[in-house]
C-alpha positions in Angstrom: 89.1 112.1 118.4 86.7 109.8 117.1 85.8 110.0 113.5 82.3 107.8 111.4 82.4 107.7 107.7 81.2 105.3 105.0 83.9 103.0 102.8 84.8 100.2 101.1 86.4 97.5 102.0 88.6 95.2 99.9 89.5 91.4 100.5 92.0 89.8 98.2 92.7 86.0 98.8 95.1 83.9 97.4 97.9 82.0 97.9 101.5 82.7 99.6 102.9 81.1 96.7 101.3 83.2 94.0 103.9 86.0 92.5 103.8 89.2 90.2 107.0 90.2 88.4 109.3 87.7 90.7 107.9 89.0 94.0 105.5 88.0 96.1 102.1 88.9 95.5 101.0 90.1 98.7 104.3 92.5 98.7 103.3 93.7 95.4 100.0 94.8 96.1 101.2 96.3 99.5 103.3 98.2 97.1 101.0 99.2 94.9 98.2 100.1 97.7 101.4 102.4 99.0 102.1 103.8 95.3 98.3 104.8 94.7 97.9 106.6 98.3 95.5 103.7 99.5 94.8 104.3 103.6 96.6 100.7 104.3 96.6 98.1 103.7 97.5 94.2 106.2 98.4 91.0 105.2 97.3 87.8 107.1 98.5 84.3 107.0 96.1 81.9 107.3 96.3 78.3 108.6 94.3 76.5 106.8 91.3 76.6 103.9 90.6 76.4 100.1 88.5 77.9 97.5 87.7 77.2 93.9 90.6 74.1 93.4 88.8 72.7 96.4 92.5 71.7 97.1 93.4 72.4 100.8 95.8 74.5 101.4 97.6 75.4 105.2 100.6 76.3 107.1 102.7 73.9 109.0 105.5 73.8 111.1 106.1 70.2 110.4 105.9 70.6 106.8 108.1 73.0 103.6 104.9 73.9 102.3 104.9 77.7 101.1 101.2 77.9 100.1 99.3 78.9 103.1 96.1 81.2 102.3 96.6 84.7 102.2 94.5 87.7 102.6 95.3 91.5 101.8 92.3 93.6 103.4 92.0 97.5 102.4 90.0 99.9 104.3 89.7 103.2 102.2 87.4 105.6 100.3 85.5 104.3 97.4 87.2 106.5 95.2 90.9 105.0 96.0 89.4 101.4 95.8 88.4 102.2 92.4 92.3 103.1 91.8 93.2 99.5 92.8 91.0 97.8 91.1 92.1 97.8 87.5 95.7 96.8 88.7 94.5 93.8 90.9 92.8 92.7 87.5 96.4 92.2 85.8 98.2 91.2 89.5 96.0 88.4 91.0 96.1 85.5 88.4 93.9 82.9 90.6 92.2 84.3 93.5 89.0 86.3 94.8 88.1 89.9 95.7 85.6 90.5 97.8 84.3 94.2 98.5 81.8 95.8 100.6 80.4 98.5 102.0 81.5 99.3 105.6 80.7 101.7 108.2 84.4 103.1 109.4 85.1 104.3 113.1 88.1 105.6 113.2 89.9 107.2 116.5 93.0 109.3 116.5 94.9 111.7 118.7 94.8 114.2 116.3 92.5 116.9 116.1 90.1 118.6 113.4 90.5 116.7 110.0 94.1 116.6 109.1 94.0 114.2 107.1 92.5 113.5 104.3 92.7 109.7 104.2 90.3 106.8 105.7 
């Protein structure tokens, strides 16, 4: 079944190293995302880049660096992004949020609309 909707999507970089309450930040918005209903939400590791500090950060075998750029993307309805929003305010102490407006195409094996998320 193929399914077209309007939605938002959400970009959160920052850094591996960055942590809320003790745990790392990406698994605490993860959590979070999971806690509110959100969609999904994915992680990536980066290899290399930098933003405001203009400091490079990147990944490395070679190296015990633990501050490779991260991003957390969300795909969801407007309405759930709004959810996150106010808790990424108090999570993300240095980073940046993008969000935009996306066209989604989603295909499934399921029939009729049985679910009600993105």
């Amino acid at each position: 079944m193929k399914d077209q909707f309007q939605a938002c999507m959400l970009r959160i970089h920052f850094g591996e190293a960055d942590r809320w309450q003790g745990k790392p930040l990406h698994e605490a918005i993860v959590a979070k995302c999971l806690e509110l209903g959100m969609a999904g939400a994915t992680v990536y590791r980066a290899i290399e880049g930098y933003g405001a500090s203009t400091r490079i950060h990147h990944s490395s075998h070679w190296t015990l660096s633990k501050d490779s750029p991260m991003m957390l993307t969300v795909i969801d309805r407007e309405e759930q992004i709004e959810k996150l929003i106010p808790h990424l305010d108090v999570m993300v102490e240095e980073g940046l949020i993008a969000m935009s407006r996306v066209e989604v195409i989603r295909y499934s094996r399921t029939s009729g609309n049985e679910s009600a998320k993105v």
